[in-house]
DRENMAR-594663 format. One record per residue (C-alpha): residue number from 1; residue in three letters; y, x, z. Coordinates in steps of 0.1 Angstrom, whole numbers. Layout:
# DRENMAR-594663
kevo; gupa; y; x; z
NUM; ala; Y; X; Z
...
//
This chain:
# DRENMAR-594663
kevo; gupa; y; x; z
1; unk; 220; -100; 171
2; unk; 195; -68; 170
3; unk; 164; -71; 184
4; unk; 152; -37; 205
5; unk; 114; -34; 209
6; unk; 106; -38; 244
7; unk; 81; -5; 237
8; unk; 92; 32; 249
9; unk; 103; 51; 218
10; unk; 85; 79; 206
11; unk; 95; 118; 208
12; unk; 101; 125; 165
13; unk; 79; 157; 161
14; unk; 88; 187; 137
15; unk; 56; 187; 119
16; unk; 48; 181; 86
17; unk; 19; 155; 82
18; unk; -13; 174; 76
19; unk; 2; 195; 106
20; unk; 1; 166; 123
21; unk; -34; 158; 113
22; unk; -48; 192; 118
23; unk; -33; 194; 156
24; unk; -60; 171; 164
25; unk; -88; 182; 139
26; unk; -86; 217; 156
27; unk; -95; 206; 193
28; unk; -127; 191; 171
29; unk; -140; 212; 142
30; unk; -177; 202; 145
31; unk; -170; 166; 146
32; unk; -175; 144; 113
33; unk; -140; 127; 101
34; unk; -151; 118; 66
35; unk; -184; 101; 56
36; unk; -194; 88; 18
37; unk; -198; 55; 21
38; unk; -219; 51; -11
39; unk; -240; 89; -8
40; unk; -238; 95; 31
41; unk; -220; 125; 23
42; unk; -201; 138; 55
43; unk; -173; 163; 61
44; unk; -166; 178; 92
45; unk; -131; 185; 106
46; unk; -134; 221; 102
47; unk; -145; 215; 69
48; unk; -120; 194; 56
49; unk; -90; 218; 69
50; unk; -107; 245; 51
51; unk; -110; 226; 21
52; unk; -70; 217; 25
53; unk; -63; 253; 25
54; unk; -85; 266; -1
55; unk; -69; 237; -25
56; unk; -34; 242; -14
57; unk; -38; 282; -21
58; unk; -52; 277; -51
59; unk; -31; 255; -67
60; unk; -1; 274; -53
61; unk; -18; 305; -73
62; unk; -16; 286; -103
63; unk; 20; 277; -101
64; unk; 11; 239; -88
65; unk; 23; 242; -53
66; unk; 58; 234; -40
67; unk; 82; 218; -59
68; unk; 53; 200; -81
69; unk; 41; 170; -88
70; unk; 5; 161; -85
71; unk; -6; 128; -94
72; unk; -40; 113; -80
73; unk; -58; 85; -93
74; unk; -91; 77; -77
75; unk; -109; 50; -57
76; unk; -115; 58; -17
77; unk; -140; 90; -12
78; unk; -138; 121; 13
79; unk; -120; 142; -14
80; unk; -93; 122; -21
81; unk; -79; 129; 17
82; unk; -89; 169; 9
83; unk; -64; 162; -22
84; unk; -34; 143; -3
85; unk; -32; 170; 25
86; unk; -33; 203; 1
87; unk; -7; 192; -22
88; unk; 11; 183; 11
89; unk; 2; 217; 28
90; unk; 15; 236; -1
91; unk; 49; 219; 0
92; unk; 38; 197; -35
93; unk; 47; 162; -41
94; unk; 19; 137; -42
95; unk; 21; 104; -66
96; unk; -10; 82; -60
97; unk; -16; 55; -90
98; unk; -41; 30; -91
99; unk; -73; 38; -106
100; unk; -74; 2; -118
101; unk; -42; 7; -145
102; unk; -40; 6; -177
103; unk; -33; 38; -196
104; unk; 1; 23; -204
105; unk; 5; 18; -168
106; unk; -7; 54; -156
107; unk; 16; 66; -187
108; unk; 49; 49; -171
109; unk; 41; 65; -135
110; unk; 36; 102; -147
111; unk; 69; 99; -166
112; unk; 89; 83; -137
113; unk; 77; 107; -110
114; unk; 78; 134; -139
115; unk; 44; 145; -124
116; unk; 27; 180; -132
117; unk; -10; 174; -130
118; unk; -32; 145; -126
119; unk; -65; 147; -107
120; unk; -90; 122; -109
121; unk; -125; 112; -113
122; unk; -151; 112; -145
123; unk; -150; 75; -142
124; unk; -111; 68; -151
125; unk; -113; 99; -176
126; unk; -104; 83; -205
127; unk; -79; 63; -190
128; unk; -62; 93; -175
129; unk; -59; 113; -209
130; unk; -43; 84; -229
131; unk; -20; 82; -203
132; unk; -16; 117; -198
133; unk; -10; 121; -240
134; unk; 14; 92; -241
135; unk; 35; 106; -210
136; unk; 43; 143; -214
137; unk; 8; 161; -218
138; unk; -2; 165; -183
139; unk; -35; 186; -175
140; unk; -62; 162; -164
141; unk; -86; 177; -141
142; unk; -114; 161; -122
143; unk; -130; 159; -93
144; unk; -172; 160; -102
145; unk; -178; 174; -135
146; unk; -171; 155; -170
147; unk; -173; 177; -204
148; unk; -148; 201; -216
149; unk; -125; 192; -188
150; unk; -115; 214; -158
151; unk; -130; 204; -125
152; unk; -109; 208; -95
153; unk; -133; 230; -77
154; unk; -120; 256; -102
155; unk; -88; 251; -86
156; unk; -97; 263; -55
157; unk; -89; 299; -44
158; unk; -77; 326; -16
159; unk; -66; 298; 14
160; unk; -33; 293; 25
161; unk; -33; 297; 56
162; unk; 4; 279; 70
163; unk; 22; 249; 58
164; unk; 45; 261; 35
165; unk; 81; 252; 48
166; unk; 98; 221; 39
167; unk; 126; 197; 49
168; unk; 108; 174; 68
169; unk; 134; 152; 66
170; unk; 145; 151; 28
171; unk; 121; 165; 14
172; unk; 97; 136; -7
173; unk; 60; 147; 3
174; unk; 47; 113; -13
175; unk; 58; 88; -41
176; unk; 36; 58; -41
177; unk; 55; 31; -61
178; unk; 62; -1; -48
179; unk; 83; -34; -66
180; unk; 101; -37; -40
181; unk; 123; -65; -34
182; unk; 124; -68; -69
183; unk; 118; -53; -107
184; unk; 93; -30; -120
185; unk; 77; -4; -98
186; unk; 99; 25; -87
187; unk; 89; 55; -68
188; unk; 96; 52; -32
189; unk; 102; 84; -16
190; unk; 86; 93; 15
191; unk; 94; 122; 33
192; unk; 70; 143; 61
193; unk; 91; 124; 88
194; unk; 82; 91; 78
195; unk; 50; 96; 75
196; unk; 43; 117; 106
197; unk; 67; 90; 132
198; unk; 48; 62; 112
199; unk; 14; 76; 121
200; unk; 26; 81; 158
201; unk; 41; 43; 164
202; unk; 9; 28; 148
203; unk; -13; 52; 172
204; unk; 4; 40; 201
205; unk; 16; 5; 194
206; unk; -19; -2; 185
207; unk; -39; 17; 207
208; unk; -56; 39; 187
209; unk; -86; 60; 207
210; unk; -108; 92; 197
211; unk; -138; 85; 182
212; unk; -129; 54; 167
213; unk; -144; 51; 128
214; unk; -137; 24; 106
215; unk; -150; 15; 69
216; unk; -119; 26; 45
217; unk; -120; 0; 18
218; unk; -84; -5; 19
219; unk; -67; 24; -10
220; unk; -57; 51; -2
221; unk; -32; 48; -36
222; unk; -18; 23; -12
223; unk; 6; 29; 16
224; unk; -16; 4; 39
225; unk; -44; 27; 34
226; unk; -27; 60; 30
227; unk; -10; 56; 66
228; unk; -33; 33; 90
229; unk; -63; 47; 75
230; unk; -66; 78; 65
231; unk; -37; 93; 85
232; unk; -36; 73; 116
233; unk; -77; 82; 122
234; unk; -75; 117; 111
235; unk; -47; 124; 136
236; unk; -57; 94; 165
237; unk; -92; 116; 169
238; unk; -110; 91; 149
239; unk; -134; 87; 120
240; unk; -137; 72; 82
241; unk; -163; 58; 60
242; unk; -152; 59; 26
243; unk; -152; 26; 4
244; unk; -145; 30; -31
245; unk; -145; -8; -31
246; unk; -146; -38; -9
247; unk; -179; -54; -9
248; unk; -185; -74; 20
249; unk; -222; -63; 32
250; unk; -215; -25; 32
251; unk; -183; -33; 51
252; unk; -204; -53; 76
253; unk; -230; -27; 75
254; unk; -211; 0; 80
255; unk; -188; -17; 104
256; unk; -220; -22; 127
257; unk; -237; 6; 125
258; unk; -208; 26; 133
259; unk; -201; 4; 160
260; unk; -165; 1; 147
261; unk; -136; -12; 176
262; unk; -115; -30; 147
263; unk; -112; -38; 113
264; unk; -85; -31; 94
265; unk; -81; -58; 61
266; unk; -64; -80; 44
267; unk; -61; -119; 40
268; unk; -89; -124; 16
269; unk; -116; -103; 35
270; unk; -104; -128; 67
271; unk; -110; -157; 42
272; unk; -149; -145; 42
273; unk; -149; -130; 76
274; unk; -145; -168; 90
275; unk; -164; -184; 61
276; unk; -192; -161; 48
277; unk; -227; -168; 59
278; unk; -239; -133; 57
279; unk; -213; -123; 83
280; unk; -238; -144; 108
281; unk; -263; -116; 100
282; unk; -248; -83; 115
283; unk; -240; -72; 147
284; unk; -206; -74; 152
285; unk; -201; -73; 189
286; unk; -186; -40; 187
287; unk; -154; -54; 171
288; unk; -123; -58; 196
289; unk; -96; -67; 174
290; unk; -94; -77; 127
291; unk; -59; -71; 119
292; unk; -46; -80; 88
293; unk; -21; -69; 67
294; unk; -3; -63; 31
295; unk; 10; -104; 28
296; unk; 7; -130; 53
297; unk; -24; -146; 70
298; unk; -22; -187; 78
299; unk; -27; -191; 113
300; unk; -55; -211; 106
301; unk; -80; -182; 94
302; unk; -67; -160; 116
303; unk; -75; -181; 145
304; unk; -110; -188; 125
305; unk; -118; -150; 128
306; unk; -112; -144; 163
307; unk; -133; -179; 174
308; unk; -165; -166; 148
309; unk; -164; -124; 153
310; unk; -155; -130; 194
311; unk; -122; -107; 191
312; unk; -86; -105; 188
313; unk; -74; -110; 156
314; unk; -37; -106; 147
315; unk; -11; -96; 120
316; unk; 12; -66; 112
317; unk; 44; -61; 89
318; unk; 50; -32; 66
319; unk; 59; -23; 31
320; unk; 61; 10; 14
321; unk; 95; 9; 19
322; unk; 85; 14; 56
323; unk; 60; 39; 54
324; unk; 42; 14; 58
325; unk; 46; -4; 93
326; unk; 74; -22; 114
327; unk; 54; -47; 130
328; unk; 23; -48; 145
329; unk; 11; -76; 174
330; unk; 2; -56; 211
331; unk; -29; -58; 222
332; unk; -40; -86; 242
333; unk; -8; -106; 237
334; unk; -15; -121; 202
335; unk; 8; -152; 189
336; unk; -11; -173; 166
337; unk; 6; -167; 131
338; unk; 29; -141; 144
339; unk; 33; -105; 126
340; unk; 38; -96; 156
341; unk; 69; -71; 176
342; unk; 87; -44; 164
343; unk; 73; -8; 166
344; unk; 87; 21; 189
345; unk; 121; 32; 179
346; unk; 123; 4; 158
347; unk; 152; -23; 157
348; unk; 152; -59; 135
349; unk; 181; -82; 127
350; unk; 179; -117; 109
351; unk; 205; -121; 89
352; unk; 220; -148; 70
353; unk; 215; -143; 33
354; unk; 241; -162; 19
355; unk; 273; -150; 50
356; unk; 258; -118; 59
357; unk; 262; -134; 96
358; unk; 236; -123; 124
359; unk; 213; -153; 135
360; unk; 200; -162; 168
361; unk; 166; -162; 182
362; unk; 147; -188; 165
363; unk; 169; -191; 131
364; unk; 153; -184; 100
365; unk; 172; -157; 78
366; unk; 164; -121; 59
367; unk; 145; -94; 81
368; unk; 164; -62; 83
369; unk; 145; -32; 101
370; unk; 164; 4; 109
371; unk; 141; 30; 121
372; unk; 129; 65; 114
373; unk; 101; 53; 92
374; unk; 124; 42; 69
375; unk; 123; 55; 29
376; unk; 148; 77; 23
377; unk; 152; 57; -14
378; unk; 141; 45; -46
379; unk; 131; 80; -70
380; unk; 158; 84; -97
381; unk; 172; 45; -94
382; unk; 204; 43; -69
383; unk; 210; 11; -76
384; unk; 179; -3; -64
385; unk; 185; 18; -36
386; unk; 217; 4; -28
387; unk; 205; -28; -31
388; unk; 180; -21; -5
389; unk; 194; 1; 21
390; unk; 227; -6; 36
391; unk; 251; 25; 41
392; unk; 242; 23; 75
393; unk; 205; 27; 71
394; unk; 191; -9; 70
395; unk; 163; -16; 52
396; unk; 163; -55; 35
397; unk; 133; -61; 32
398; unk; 141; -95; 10
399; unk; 115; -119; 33
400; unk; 129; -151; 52
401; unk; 114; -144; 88
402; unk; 125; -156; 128
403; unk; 124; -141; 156
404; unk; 116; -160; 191
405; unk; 126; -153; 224
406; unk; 98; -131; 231
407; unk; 103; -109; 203
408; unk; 75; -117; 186
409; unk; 79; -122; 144
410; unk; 73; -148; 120
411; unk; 74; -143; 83
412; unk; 83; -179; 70
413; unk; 90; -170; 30
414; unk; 97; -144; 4
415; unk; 137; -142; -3
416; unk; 122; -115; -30
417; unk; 106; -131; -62
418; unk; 75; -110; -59
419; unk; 39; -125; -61
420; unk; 15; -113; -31
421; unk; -22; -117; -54
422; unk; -51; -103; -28
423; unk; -25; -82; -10
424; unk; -11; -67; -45
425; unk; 27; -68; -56
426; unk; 31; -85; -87
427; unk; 65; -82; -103
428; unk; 72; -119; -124
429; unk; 100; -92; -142
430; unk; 69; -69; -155
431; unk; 45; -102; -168
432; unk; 75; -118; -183
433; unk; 90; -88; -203
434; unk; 51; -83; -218
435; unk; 48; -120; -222
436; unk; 81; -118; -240
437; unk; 72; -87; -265
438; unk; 43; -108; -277
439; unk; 45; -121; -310
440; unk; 49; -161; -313
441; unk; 67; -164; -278
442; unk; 105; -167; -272
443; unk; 110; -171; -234
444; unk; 87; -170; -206
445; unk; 85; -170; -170
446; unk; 61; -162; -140
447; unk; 64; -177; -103
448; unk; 35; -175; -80
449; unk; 18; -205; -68
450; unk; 1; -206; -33
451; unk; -34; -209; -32
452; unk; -57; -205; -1
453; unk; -85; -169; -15
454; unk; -56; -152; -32
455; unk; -24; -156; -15
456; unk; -7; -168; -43
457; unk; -18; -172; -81
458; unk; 5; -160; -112
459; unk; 13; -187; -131
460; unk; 30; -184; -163
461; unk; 55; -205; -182
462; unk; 63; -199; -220
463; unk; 86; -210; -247
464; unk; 62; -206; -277
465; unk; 76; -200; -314
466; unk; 59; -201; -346
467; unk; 29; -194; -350
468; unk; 24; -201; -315
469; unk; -3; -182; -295
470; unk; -27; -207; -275
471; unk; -32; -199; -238
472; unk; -64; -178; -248
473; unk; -42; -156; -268
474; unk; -19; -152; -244
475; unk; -44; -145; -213
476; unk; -65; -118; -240
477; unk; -29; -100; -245
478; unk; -22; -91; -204
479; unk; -60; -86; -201
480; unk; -58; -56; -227
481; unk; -21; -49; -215
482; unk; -15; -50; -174
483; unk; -41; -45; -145
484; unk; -67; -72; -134
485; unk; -42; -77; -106
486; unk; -16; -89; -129
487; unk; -33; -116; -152
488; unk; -17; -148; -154
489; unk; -41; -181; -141
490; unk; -29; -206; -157
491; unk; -2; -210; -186
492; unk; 23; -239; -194
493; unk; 39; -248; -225
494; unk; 75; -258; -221
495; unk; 104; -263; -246
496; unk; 131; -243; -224
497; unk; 132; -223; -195
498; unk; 155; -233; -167
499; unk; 184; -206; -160
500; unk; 211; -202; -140
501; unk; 249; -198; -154
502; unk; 244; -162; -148
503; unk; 210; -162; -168
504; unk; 187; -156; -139
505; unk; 154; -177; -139
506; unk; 154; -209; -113
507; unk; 123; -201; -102
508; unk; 123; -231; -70
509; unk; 125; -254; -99
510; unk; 99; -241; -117
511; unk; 76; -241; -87
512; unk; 86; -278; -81
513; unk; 75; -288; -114
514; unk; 44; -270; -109
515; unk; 36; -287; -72
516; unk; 43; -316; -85
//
């Protein structure tokens, strides 16, 4: 069956996004919308749609405007927003990376998304450049100042002073890469509509109010922050102060002495929201609702959260794939463990992963959403996208979820083979294939291993030739090769890796062996 939201859907508006950011920034130009979390540093509305236009005419004057690429690696700070919305405004393409890669990492995403120019700050300088040299040359620039490199304030020029026409509908206005059911990261394209109706279903399914502010730790490289932070208060009337980190007494701190009305996190900041004795030491009573998002929260904590901070505290659902959200629990009506109901003008089925067949309230099977928030595909990779998106526009989004008879959603397990680590995708294809191009091993294999801070732990198992690395050697190698995000916690030795007929890895037996 297909389960309808019982929510009014939404009007779709012809706007681009930082159109649909700036209609409420005008009504407002005085007000603060950004603030440094680390300096103080505050930009006013006015100032930061000035900004926009002065960087979106400038780099349109130097031949970096529509139909570019601009790649943006940086932690959480006013500018990055001042960034995102003139590469939008002048009809560019935005990829955002994570300013934790490696240079091999960085190298892999400017070549996929066959990006133009990469902006970033003094402190991933070196990072950039290797990347930049092993990819195709980009310019770096930088936001600050760092020797004989080009700030970005140089960039700046004569303002452009409309949105320079797109398709709102096709074309891709962001490319933050995702695993996504499965593989290495591929570009998901996201177009102005998915963004803008995205922004709109999370400001009203979540009751979203002028003048709410909120400490931004979550990235803005990610679609979770990109979307319900950044986006969703810039164009709800609200407020952000910038985290370029998560650190759990400035969040506190800022959280009280900006009297926020929620927090927006993930599972392991929930783990120290209900356990940490320093929380005892703020004022908190501000704080209406925690949700949580980017992997799923035990019931336990959740509950934990809500008992200790005197609030509602309740799930969502979302993946890139989905710009980000399909999911999100109404206020006032939460479901302990549930992800909550389906947005506006959005529709679920659970279906059967083995017939295909439709299940019933209450039946465990693959969540399939259809909505207008929906990615319009995988960049240059059709047959991910295929594998994805039905013909008919149905996103499967590979996790085993039910449905009750309220409507509410309960993800139950991952039909996918990616690891959630602190809210991170982790692809077992990426670990394996640089397990595998290290000398002395033959075979490996990662699963994921549940564990209560984390989500899940990598674990790795290997098929060790001769010389055979030890599980120092191993654990140095994906230090110095993959993200921090990405390391392995644990590696076992084993004389063969069990495979399926068809070669694939039997990862359930691996995990059994592991449990056990």
């Amino acid at each position: 069956m297909t389960y309808h939201t019982s929510a009014a859907d939404i009007a779709l508006r012809d706007q681009s996004i930082t159109e649909r950011v700036f209609e409420n920034l005008v009504t407002r130009p005085e007000a603060i919308v950004l603030t440094d979390g680390l300096s103080g540093a505050t930009m006013t509305a006015g100032e930061f749609m000035a900004q926009v236009k002065q960087l979106a005419g400038g780099l349109t004057a130097r031949g970096m405007g529509a139909g570019k690429t601009i790649a943006l690696m940086a932690p959480n700070i006013p500018h990055y927003c001042v960034v995102f919305h003139a590469v939008a405004w002048a009809g560019g393409t935005i990829t955002t990376i994570n300013p934790t890669y490696t240079a091999s990492e960085v190298a892999h995403q400017l070549r996929d998304s066959a990006a133009d120019l990469l902006i970033t700050i003094p402190m991933f300088l070196e990072t950039a450049q290797m990347a930049a040299k092993d990819a195709a040359g980009q310019t770096v620039v930088v936001m600050g100042e760092a020797d004989g490199v080009e700030p970005l304030s140089a960039y700046y020029g004569a303002p452009l002073e409309a949105q320079f026409a797109v398709d709102l509908d096709e074309h891709s206005v962001v490319l933050p890469y995702s695993s996504g059911t499965t593989g290495l990261p591929k570009g998901v394209r996201l177009s102005h509509r998915n963004l803008v109706v995205n922004v709109d279903q999370v400001i009203q399914a979540g009751d979203v109010r002028a003048g709410e502010v909120t400490a931004a730790f979550l990235p803005f490289f990610h679609i979770y922050g990109m979307t319900v932070l950044m986006n969703v208060h810039l164009a709800g009337g609200g407020a952000l102060v910038t985290m370029p980190r998560f650190d759990l007494e400035l969040f506190l701190r800022i959280s009280q002495d900006h009297k926020a009305r929620r927090m927006w996190i993930v599972p392991p900041v929930a783990l120290a929201l209900a356990k940490h004795p320093i929380v005892d030491t703020y004022d908190l009573s501000s704080i209406e609702q925690v949700f949580s998002g980017a992997a799923p929260l035990g019931a336990e904590v959740s509950d934990a959260v809500a008992k200790r901070l005197d609030c509602i505290s309740v799930q969502g659902f979302g993946m890139t794939e989905l710009s980000p959200v399909s999911h999100t629990t109404p206020l006032g009506k939460p479901k302990s463990g549930s992800s909550g109901t389906a947005l506006p003008n959005t529709i679920c089925r659970i279906v059967d992963p083995e017939s295909g067949a439709d299940l019933p309230v209450g039946k465990e099977g693959e969540l399939w959403i259809k909505g207008p928030q929906v990615m319009k595909g995988y960049l240059n990779n059709e047959k991910a996208t295929k594998e994805t998106l039905t013909p008919d526009g149905w996103l499967k989004t590979g996790d085993i979820a039910y449905i009750d008879e309220d409507g509410y959603m309960f993800i139950v397990d991952r039909l996918k083979e990616l690891i959630k680590f602190k809210g991170f995708q982790v692809a077992p294809a990426e670990l394996e294939a640089t397990l595998v191009a290290m000398d002395g091993i033959t075979d490996a294999a990662v699963i994921g291993l549940p564990d209560d801070e984390t989500g899940e732990l990598p674990v790795a198992f290997v098929v060790a030739g001769t010389p055979a690395p030890s599980e120092a050697d191993i654990k140095a190698h994906l230090a110095k090769t993959l993200s921090s995000y990405k390391q392995v916690h644990r590696v076992t030795f084993v004389d063969e890796i069990p495979k399926s007929a068809s070669g694939k890895i039997l990862r359930r037996v691996l995990k059994a062996q592991a449990l056990a």
